[in-house]
NUDREN-442436 format. One record per residue: residue number from 1; residue in one letter; x, y, z of N, C-alpha, C in turn. Coordinates in nm, 3 decimals. Last residue first. Layout:
BEGIN
REC    i  aa      nc1      nc2      nc3     cac1     cac2     cac3      cc1      cc2      cc3
REC  NUM   A        X        Y        Z        X        Y        Z        X        Y        Z
...
END
This chain:
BEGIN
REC    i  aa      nc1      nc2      nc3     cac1     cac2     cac3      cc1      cc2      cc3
REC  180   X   23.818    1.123   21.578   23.727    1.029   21.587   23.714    0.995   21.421
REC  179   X   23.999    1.363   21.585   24.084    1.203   21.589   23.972    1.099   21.557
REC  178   X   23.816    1.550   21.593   23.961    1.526   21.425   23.981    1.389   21.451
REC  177   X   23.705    1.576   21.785   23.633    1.548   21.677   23.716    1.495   21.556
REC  176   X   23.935    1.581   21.972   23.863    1.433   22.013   23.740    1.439   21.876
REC  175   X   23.996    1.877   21.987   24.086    1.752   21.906   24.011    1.600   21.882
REC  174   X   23.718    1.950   22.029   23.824    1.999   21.890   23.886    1.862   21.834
REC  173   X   23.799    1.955   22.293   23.685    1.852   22.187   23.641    1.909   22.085
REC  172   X   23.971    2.082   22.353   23.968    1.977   22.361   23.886    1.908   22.309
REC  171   X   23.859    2.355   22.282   23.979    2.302   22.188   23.989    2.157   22.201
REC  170   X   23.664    2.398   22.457   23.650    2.384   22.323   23.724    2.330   22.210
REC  169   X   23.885    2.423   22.711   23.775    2.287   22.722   23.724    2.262   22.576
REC  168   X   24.000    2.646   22.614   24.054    2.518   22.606   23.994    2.426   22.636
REC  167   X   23.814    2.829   22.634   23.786    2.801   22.521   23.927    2.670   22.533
REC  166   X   23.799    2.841   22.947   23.705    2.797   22.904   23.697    2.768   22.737
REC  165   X   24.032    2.915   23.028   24.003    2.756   23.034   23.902    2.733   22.984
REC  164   X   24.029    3.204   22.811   24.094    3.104   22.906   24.041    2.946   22.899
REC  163   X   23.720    3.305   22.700   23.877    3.296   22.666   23.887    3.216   22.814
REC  162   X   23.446    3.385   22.656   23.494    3.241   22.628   23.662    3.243   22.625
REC  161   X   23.290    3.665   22.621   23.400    3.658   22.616   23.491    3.502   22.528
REC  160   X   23.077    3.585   22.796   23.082    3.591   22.621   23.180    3.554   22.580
REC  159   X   23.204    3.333   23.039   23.106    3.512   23.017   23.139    3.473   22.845
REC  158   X   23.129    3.102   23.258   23.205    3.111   23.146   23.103    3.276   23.116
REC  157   X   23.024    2.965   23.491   23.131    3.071   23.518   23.180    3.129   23.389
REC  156   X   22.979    2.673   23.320   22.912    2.708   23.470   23.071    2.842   23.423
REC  155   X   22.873    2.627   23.000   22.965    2.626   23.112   22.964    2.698   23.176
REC  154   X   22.686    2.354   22.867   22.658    2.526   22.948   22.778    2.504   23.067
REC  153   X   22.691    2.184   22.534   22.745    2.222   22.657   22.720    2.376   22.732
REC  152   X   22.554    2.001   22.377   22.568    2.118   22.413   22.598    2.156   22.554
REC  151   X   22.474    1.779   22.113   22.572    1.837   22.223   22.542    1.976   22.234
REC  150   X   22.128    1.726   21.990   22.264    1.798   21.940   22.320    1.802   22.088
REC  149   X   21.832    1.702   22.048   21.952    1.624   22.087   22.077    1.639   22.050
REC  148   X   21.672    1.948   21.971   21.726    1.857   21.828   21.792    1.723   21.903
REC  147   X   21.645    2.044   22.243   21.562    1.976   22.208   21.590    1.853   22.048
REC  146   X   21.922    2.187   22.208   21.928    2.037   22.301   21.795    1.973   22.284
REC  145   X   21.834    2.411   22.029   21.956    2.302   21.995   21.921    2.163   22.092
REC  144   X   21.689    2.469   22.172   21.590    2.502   22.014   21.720    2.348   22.009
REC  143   X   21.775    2.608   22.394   21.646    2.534   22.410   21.645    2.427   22.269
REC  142   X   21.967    2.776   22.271   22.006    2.670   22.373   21.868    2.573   22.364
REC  141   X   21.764    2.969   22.202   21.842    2.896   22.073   21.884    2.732   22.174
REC  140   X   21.691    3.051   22.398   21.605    2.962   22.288   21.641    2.912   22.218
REC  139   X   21.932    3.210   22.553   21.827    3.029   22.590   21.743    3.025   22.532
REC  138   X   22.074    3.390   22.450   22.058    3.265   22.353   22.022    3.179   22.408
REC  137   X   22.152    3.703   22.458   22.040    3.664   22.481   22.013    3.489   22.412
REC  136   X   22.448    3.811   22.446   22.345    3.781   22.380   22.299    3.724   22.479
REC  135   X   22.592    3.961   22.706   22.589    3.992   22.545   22.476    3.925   22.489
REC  134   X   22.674    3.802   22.916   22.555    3.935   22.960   22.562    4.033   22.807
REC  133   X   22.644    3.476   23.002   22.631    3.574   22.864   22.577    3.681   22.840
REC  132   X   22.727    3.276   23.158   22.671    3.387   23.213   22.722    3.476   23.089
REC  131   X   22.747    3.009   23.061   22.608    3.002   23.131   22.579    3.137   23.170
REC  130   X   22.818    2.992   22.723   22.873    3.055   22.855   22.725    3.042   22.912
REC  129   X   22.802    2.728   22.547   22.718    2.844   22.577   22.809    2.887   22.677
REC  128   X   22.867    2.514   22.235   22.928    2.575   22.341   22.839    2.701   22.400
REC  127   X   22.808    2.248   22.038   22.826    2.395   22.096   22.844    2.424   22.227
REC  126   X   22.919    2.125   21.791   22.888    2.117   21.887   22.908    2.197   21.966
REC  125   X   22.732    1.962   21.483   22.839    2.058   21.539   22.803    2.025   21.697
REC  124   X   22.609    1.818   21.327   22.712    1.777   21.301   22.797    1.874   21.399
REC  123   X   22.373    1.962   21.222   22.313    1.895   21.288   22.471    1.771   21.366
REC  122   X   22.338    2.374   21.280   22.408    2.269   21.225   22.436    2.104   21.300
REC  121   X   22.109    2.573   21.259   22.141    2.490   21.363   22.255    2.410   21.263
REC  120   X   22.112    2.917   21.179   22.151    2.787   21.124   22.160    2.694   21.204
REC  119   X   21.975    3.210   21.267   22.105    3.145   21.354   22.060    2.962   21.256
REC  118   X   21.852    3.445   21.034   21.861    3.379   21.170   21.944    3.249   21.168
REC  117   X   22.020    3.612   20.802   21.927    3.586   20.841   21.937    3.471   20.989
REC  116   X   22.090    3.954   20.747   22.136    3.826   20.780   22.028    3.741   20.821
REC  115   X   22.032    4.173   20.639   22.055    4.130   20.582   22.096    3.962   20.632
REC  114   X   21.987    4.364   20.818   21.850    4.333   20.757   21.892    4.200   20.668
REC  113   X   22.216    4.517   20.861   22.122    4.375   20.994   22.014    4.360   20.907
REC  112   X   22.257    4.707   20.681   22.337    4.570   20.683   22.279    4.474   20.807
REC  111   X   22.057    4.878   20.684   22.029    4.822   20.545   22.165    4.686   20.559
REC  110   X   22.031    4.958   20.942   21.966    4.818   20.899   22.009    4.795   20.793
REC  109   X   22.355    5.004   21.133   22.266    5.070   20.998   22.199    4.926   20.982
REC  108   X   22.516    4.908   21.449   22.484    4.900   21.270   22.365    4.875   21.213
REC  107   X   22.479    4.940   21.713   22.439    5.033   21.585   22.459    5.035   21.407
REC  106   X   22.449    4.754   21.833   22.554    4.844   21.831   22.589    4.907   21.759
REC  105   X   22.187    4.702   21.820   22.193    4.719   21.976   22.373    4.798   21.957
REC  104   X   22.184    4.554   21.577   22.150    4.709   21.605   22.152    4.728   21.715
REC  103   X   22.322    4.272   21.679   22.422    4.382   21.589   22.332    4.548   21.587
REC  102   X   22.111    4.160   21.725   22.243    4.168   21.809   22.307    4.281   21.793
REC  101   X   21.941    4.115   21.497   21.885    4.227   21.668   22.012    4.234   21.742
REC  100   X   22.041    3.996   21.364   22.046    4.141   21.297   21.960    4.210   21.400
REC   99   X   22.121    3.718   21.471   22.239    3.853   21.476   22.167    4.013   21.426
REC   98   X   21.965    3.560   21.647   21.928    3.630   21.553   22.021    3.763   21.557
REC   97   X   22.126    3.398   21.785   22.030    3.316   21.720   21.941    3.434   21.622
REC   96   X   22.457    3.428   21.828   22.340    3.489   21.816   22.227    3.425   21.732
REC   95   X   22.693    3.185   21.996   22.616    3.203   21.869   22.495    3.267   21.892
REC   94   X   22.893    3.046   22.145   22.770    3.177   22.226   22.724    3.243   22.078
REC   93   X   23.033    2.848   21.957   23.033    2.902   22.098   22.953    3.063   22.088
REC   92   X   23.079    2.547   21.773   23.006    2.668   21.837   22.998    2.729   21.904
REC   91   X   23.255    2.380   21.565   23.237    2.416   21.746   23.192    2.551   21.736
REC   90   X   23.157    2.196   21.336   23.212    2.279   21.375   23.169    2.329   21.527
REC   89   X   23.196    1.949   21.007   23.159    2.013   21.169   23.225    2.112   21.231
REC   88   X   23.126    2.083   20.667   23.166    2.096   20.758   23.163    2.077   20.930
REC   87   X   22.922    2.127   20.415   22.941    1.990   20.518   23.042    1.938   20.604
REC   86   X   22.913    2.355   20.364   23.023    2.253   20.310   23.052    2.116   20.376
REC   85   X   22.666    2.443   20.515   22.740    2.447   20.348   22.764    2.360   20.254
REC   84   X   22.681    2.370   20.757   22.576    2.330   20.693   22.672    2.328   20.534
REC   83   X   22.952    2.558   20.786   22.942    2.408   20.792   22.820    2.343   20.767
REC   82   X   22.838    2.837   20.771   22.926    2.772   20.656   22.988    2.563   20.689
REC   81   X   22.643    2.844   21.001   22.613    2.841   20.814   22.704    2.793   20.723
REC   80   X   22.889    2.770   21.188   22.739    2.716   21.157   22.684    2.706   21.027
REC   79   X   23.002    2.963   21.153   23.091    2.872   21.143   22.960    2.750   21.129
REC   78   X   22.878    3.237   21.134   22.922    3.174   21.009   22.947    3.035   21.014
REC   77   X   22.806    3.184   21.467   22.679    3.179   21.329   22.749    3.189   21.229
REC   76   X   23.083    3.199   21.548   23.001    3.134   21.547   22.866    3.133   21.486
REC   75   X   23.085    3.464   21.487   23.194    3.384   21.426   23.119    3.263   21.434
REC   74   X   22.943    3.579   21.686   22.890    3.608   21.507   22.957    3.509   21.467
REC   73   X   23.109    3.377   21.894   22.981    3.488   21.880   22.904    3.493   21.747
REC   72   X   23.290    3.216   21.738   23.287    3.242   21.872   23.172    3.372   21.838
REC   71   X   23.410    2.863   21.582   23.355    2.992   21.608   23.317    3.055   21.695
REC   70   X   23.584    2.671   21.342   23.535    2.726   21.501   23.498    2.837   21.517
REC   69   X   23.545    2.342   21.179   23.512    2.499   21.157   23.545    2.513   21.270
REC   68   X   23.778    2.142   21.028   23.694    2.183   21.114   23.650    2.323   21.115
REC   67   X   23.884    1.896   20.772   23.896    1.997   20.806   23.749    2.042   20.915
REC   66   X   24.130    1.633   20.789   24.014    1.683   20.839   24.002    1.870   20.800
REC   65   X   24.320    1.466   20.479   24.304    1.561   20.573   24.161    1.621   20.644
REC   64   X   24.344    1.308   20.246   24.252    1.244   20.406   24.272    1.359   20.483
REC   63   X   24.341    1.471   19.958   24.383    1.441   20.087   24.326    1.388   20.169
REC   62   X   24.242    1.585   19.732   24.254    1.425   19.721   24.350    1.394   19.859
REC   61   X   24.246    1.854   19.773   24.108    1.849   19.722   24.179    1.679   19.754
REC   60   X   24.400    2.037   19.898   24.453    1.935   19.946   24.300    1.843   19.905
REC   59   X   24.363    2.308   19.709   24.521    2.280   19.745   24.499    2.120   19.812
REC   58   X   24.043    2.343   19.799   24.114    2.269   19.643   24.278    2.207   19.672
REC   57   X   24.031    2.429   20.009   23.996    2.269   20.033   24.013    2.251   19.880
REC   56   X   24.143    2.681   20.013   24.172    2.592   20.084   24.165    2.460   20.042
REC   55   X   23.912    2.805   19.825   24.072    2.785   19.760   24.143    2.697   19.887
REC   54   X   23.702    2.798   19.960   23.719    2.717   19.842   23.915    2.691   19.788
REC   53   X   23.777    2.962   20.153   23.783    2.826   20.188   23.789    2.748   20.092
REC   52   X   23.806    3.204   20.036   23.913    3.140   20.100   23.903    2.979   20.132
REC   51   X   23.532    3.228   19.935   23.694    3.220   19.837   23.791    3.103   19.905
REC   50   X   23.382    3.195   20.119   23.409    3.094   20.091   23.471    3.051   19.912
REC   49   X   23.440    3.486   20.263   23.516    3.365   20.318   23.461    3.217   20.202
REC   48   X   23.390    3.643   20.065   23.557    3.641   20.060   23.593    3.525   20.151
REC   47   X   23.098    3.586   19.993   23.190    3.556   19.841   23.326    3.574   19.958
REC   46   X   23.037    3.675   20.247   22.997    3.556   20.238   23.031    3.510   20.098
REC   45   X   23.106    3.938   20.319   23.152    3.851   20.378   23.105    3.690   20.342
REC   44   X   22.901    4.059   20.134   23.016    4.047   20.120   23.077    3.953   20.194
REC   43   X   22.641    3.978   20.318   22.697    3.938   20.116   22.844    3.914   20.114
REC   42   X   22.720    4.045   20.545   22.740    3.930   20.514   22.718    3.893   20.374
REC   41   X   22.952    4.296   20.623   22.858    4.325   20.534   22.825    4.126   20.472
REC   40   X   23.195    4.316   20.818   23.025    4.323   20.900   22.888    4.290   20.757
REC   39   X   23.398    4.076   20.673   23.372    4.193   20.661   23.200    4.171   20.776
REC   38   X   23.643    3.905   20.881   23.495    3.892   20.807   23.432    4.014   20.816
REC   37   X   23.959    3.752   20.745   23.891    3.851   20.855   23.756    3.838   20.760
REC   36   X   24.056    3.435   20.855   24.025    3.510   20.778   23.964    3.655   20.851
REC   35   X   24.278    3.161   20.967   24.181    3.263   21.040   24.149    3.347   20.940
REC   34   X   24.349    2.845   21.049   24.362    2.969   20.923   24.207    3.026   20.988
REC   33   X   24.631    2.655   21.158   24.469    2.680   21.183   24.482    2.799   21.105
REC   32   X   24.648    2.279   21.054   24.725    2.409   21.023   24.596    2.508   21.062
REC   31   X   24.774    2.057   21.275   24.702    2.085   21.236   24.763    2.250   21.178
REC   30   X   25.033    1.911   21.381   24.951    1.792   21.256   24.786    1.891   21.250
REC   29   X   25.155    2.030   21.587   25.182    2.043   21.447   25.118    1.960   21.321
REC   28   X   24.884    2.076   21.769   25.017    2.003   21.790   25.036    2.035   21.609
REC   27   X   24.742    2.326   21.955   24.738    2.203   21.875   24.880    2.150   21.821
REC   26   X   24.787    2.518   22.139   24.769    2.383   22.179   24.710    2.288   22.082
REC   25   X   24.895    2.698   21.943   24.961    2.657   22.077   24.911    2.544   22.129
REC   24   X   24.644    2.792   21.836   24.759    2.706   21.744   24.872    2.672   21.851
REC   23   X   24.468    2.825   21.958   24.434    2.747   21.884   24.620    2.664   21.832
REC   22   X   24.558    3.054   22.088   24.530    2.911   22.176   24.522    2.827   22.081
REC   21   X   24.574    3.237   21.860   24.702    3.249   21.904   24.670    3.040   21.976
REC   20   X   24.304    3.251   21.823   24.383    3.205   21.715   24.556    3.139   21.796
REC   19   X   24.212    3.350   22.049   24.201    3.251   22.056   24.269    3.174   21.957
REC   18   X   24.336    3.591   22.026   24.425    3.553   22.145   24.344    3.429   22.110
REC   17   X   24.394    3.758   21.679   24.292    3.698   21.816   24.351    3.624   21.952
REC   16   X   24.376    3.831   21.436   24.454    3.815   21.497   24.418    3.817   21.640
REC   15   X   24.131    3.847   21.264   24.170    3.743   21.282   24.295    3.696   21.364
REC   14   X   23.898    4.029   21.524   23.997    4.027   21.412   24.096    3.886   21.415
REC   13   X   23.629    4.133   21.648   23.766    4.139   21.669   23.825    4.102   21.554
REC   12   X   23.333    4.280   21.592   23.487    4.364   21.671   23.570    4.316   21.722
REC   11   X   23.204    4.000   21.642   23.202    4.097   21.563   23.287    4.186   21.695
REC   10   X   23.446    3.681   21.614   23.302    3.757   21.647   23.334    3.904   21.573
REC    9   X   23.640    3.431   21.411   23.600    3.546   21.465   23.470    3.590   21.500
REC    8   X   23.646    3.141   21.308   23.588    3.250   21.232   23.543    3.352   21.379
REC    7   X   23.955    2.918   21.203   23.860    2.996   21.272   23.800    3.121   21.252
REC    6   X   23.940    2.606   21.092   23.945    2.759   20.997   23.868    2.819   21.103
REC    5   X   24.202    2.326   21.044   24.111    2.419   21.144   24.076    2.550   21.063
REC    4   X   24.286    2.053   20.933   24.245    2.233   20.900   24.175    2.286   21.037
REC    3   X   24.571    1.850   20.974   24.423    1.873   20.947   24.415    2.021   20.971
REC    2   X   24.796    1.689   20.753   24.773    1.798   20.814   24.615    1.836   20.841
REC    1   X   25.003    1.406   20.720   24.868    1.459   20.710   24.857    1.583   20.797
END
């Protein structure tokens, strides 16, 4: 049995990622992790990732295999929307509760921030905040989630960023969602 991982990138990086790289170093060969790239344009980006995923979860459509979402900034608001979806869980980390104010702060044109719409709680996921996030702005969302009673974790010292020990604490309860 092979379980899925499908990680979904923030905005300005790429599926070749140092967390892709953690992901698959500290998972053990009983998972396969698949990274896509995500266009800034979420129409578009929203027919090529759930090509990919559709064509994923056909190849092992009569398998016991898990599959998981993960996500990290923007990556995290797909990994959200697209696990509402497909009834996917998925790990959340420093998710913009309204990306199309995130994203004109770096200048992308409205006619593509106009287009997204606000942050998806997903009632099956579990998230992740850096307690020092000098990128987004997300204690309402934080608020909005732990009032649902959803997990959520605020990690003391953690920046947007989320690399090092801090996205291996994510990976770890990664693995403890596949095995449960």
């Amino acid at each position: 049995m092979t379980n899925h991982v499908i990680y979904f990138h923030g905005y300005g990086s790429t599926p070749e990622s140092s967390k892709v790289d953690m992901l698959r170093e500290e998972l053990s060969s009983d998972y396969s992790v698949h990274a896509f790239p995500i266009d800034i344009d979420p129409d578009k980006a929203h027919l090529e990732l759930t090509e990919q995923i559709d064509s994923l979860l056909l190849e092992d459509m009569h398998s016991d295999d898990k599959v998981l979402f993960v996500g990290t900034s923007l990556g995290g608001w797909w990994a959200s929307k697209l696990g509402v979806l497909y009834g996917i869980s998925a790990i959340v980390i420093n998710p913009p509760e309204k990306p199309s104010e995130s994203l004109s702060k770096y200048g992308e044109p409205e006619t593509i921030t106009s287009k997204y719409e606000d942050f998806t709680v997903g009632e099956d996921n579990v998230y992740f905040f850096a307690e020092e996030d000098s990128v987004i702005d997300n204690l309402e969302l934080r608020k909005r989630i732990a009032t649902a009673g959803l997990p959520v974790f605020i990690v003391k010292g953690a920046t947007h960023r989320f690399n090092g020990k801090d996205f291996s604490m994510a990976i770890s309860v990664l693995k403890n969602m596949i095995e449960s």
